[in-house]
N, C-alpha and C positions, 0 to 999 in steps of 0.2 A: 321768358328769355333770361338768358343770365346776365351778370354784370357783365359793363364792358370788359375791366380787368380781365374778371374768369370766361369771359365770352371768348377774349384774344388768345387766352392762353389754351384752352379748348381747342383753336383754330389750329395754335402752333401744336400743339402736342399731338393732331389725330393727324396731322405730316409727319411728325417724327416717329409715328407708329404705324403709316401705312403699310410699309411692309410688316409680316409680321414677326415679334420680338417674342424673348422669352427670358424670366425672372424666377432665379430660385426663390423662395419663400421665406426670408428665415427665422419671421415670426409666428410660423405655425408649425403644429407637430400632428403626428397620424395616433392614433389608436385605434388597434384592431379589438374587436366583439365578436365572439363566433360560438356557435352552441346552437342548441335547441332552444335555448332560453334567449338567445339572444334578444331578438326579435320584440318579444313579450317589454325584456329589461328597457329599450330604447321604446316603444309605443308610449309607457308610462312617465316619458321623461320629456318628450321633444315635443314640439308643438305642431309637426308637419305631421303625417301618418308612414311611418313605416313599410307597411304594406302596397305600397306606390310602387315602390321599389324594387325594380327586375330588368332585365337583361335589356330591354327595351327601355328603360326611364329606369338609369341607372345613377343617380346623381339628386339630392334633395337639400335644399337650405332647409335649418330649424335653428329655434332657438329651446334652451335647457332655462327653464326659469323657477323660479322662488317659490312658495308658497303663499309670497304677494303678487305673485304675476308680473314681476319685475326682472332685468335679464341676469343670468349667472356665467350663460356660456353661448356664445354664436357658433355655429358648425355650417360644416356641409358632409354629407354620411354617404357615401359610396357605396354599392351594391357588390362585392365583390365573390358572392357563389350562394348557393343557397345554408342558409343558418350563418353568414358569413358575410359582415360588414368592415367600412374602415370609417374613422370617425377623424373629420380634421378640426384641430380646436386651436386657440391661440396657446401658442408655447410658452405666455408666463403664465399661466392660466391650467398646464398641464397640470402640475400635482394637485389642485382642489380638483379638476377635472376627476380626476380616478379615483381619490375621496370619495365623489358623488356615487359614481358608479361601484363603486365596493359596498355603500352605504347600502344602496336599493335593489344589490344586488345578491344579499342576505339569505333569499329563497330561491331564484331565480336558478342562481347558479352559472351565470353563460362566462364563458373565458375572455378574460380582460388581459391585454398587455400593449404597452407601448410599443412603437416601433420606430426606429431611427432612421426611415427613410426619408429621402429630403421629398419637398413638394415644389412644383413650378407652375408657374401660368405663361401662359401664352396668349399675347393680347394684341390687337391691333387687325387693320379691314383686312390682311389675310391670314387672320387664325384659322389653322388646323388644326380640329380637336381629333383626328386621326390617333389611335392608341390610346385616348386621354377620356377626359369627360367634358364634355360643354357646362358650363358653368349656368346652373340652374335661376341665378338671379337677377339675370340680365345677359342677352347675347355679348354684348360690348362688352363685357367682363372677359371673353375668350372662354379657356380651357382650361381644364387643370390637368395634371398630369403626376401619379403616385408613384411610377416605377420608373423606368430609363424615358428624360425627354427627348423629344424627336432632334434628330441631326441636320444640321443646315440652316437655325433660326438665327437670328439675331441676338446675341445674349445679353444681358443689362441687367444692372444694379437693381436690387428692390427697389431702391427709391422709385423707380420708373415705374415702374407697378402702383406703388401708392399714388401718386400723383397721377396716375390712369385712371385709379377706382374713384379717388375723390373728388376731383373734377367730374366724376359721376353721382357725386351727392350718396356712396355706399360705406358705410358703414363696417367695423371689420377688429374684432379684441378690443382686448382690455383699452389699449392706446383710446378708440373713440368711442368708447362705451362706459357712461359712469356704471359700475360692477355694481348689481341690488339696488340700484337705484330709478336708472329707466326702465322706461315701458317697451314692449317689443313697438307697438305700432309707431312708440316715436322716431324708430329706429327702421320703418318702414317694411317692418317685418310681412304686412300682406302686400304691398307694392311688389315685393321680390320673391314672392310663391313661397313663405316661409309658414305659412299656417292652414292649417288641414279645421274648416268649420263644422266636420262630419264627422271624424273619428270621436273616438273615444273617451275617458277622460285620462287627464296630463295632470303632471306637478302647474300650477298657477296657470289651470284651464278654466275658473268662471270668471275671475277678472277680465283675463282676455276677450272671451267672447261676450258680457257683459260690454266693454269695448264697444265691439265691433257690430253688434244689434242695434246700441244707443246712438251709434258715430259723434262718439265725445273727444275724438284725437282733433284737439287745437292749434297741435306743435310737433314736427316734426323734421328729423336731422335734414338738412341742405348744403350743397356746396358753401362758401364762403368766400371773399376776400378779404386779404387781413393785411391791413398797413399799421406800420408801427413797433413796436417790441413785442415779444410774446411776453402774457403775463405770467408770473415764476409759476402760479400752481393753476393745473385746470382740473376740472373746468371753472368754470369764471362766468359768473352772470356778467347780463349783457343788458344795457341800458340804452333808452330813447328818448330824443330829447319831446318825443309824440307825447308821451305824460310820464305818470311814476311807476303803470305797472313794467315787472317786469319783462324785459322781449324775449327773454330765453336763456342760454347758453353757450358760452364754447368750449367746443369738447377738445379739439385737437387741431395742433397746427401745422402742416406741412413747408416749410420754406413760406411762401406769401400767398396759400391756402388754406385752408382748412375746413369741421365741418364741424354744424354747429346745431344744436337743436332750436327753433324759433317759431313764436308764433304767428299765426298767418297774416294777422294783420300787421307786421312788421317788418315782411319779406319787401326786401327791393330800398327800405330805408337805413340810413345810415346807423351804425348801432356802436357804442364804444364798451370797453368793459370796464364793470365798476370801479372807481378808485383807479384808472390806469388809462392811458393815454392811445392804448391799441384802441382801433378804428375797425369794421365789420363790417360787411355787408354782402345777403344773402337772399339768393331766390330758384322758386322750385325749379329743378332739374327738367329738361324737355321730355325725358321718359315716364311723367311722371301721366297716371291717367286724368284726361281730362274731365 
């Protein structure tokens, strides 16, 4: 169960998206990959399998990570024809983005370029992913949509969007992602179909599944409630008055939300952040597997 706080506003916000609504993006950016080499370039990089992906299951979350197994880049990778993908990543995040892919792209050879098309999602109980893609990490997430969105939706500010995904405890750029620092699974990466435990091998593939054989994930992102001031820099450890270890994290604050990495045995208790008078408190999301 969630807090009452983010229980209530759960309640209020899945009325104000029953119909459903639609959000340009405009923290994220596309890049297109096409080639023969494509394919090859993006198997050795992403954490999900590539080869998934076709006209049928046209839509993949992954994560691009380090050679510590820690995250560099969140995406969701489009299937748009054959040798012929679209890759969506967060927009401050785009220029190392292409760095990466130029780096590893040395033999390969497949065609890289950005593309200035906006992105939208479409969220709420009557999304239509009609023209679009159903968003692979969760139904509740809606649709995404790379080319002209559909006509007749309800249009709203990003913010509505964020405040949609993170009252879903999801994770999403640079914003709630310490960059090289976390773990995919803290960040729910196999909750949300982002990793393929049969493909091949990836940049920062024995950490992870090392991971995932031993089940050493302690800690992972959760909704939150956050009363009080934001603190100037995040993320910001998070302290309990339960002892001295510490309970975790907060990554990011949304108005009087946000979402925060924390250990399991501190979910649901009150938690404030070091040195600062903000106040926290956080428990696993209802979609989470039992």
């Amino acid at each position: 169960m969630l807090a009452g706080g983010v229980q209530k506003r759960l309640c209020a916000k899945n009325l104000a998206v029953r119909l459903s609504t639609i959000a340009q993006l405009t923290h994220r950016k596309q890049v297109k990959i096409e080639g023969s080499a494509s394919s090859q370039l993006l198997q050795g990089l992403i954490t999900n399998d590539i080869n998934s992906l076709n006209s049928d299951n046209p839509c993949i979350y992954a994560h691009f990570l380090n050679v510590k197994g820690r995250i560099l880049y969140d995406s969701l990778i489009y299937y748009r024809d054959h040798n012929s993908y679209t890759v969506e990543v967060d927009a401050a995040s785009i220029s190392g983005f292409l760095k990466l892919l130029t780096i590893y792209n040395f033999r390969t050879k497949a065609k890289i370029a950005p593309l200035d098309h906006p992105i939208h999602a479409s969220f709420g109980e009557t999304s239509d992913a009609s023209g679009g893609y159903v968003d692979p990490r969760l139904k509740a997430l809606g649709s995404r949509f790379l080319d002209d969105p559909p006509p007749g939706l309800n249009v709203v500010n990003v913010d509505k969007y964020h405040e949609h995904r993170v009252l879903l405890g999801v994770s999403e750029g640079h914003r709630d992602m310490n960059i090289g620092k976390d773990f995919p699974f803290e960040h729910n990466l196999d909750y949300l179909n982002g990793v393929s435990f049969s493909k091949g091998c990836y940049i920062g593939q024995e950490l992870t599944a090392r991971t995932h054989h031993v089940g050493e994930t302690r800690k992972r992102v959760v909704p939150v409630s956050v009363k009080g001031d934001v603190p100037p820099t995040l993320p910001a450890k998070l302290a309990s008055s339960k002892g001295r270890k510490t309970a975790g994290k907060l990554l990011s604050v949304y108005d009087n939300i946000g979402l925060a990495i924390i250990r399991f045995e501190f979910l649901g208790l009150p938690l404030t952040v070091s040195d600062h008078e903000t106040q926290v408190t956080g428990h696993a999301p209802p979609w989470w597997p039992q």
